[in-house]
C-alpha positions in Angstrom: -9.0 -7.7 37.5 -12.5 -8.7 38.0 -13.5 -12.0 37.3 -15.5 -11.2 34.5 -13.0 -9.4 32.6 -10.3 -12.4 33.3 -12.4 -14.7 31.5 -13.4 -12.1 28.8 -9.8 -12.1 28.5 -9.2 -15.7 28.0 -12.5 -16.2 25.9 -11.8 -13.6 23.1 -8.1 -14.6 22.6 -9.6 -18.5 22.2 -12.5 -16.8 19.7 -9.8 -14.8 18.1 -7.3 -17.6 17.9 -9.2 -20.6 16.8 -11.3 -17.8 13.8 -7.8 -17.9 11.7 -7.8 -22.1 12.0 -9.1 -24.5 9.7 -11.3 -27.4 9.5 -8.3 -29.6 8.5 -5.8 -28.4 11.0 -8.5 -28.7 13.8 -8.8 -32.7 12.9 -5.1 -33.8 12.8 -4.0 -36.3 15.0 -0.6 -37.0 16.5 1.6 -39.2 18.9 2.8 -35.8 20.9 -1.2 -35.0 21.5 -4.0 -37.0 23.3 -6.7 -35.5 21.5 -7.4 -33.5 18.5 -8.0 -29.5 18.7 -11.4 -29.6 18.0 -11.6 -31.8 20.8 -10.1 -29.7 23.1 -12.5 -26.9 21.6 -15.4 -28.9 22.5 -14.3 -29.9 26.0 -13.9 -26.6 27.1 -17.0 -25.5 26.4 -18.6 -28.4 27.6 -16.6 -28.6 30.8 -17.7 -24.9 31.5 -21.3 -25.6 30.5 -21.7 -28.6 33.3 -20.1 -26.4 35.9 -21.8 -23.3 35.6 -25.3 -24.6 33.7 -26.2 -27.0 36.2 -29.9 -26.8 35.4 -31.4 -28.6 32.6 -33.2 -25.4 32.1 -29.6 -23.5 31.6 -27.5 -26.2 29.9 -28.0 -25.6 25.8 -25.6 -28.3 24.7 -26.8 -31.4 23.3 -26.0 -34.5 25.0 -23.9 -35.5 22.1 -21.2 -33.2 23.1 -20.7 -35.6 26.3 -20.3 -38.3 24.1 -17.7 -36.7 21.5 -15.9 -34.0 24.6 -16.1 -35.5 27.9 -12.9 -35.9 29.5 -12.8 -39.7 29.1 -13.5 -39.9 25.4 -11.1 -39.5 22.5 -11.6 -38.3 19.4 -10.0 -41.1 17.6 -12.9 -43.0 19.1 -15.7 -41.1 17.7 -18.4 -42.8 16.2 -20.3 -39.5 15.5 -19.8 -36.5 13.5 -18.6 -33.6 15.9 -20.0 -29.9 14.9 -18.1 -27.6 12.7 -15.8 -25.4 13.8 -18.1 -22.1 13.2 -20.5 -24.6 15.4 -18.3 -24.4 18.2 -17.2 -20.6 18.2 -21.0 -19.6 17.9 -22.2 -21.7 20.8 -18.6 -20.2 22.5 -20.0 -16.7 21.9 -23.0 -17.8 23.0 -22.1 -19.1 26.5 -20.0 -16.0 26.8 -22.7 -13.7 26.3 -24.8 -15.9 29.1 -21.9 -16.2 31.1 -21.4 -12.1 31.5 -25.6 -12.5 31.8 -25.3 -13.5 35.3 -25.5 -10.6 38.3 -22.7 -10.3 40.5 -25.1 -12.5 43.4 -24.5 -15.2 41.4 -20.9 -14.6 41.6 -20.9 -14.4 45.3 -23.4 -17.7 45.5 -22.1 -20.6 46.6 -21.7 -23.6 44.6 -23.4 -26.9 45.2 -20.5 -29.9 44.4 -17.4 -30.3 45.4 -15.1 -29.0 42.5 -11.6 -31.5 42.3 -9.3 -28.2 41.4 -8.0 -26.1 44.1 -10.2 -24.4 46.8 -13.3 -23.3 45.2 -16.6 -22.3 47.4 -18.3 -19.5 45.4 -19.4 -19.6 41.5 -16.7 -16.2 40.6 -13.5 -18.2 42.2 -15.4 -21.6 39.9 -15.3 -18.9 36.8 -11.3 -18.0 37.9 -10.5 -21.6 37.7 -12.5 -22.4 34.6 -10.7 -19.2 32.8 -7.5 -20.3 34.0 -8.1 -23.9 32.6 -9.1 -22.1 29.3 -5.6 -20.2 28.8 -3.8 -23.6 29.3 -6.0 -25.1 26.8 -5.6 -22.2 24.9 -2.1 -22.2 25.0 -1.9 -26.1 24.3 -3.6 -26.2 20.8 -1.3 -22.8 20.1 1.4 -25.6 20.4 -0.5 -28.5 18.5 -0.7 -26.0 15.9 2.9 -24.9 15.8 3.6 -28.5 15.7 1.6 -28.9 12.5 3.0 -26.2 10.8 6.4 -27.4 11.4 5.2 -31.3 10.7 
């Protein structure tokens, strides 16, 4: 499977997943989580805007998603309001359509930083691991969710 089609994959089943949830559900906060859904939401498509959008030309995120998604903020600890959901799933759309924008040199480039996760030298095998740390987030707010419905 190319990497492309890996992370088309993993994006449309998180577009397709998070388009049945609501505003309310996406909020709720509980002991078994760290952080709220729409937190998670926000993260990853901050974490994968920083990584492959190093320019300042490239990156269209605000910097008030550092502030409300970086990995060392909560969202009990907001002190601004985070965008809506249908905020998140366009700009989600959005970097997937710029994502599948780039030709396959780019994929074959070399990246520039050292990336903490695994053994990563070229920008496809950084897209492998940002799709596979999309399907466990993906697969985490499945279970918040669960847990909700149950709760």
């Amino acid at each position: 499977m190319s990497v492309l089609k890996q992370f088309n994959l993993t994006r449309t089943s998180l577009l397709t997943f998070i388009s049945e949830l609501d505003e309310e559900i996406v909020d709720r906060e509980s002991k078994y989580f760290d952080n709220t859904i729409r937190w998670y939401i926000g993260n990853t498509l901050l974490m994968n805007e920083k990584l492959l959008f190093v320019s300042k030309n490239s990156f269209k995120l605000s910097d008030k998603y550092k502030e409300l998604f970086s990995s060392d903020k909560k969202s009990a600890d907001w002190a601004t309001k985070a965008p809506s959901l249908k905020e998140l799933m366009e700009q989600l759309e959005d970097q997937q359509n710029r994502i599948n924008n780039f030709d396959e040199l780019f994929w074959k480039s070399n990246v520039k930083f050292k990336v903490p996760y695994g053994h990563i030298e070229t920008h496809g095998d950084l897209l492998i691991m940002l799709a596979h740390r999309e399907a466990e987030m993906l697969g985490k707010v499945k279970v918040m969710k669960q847990v909700y419905d149950v709760n």
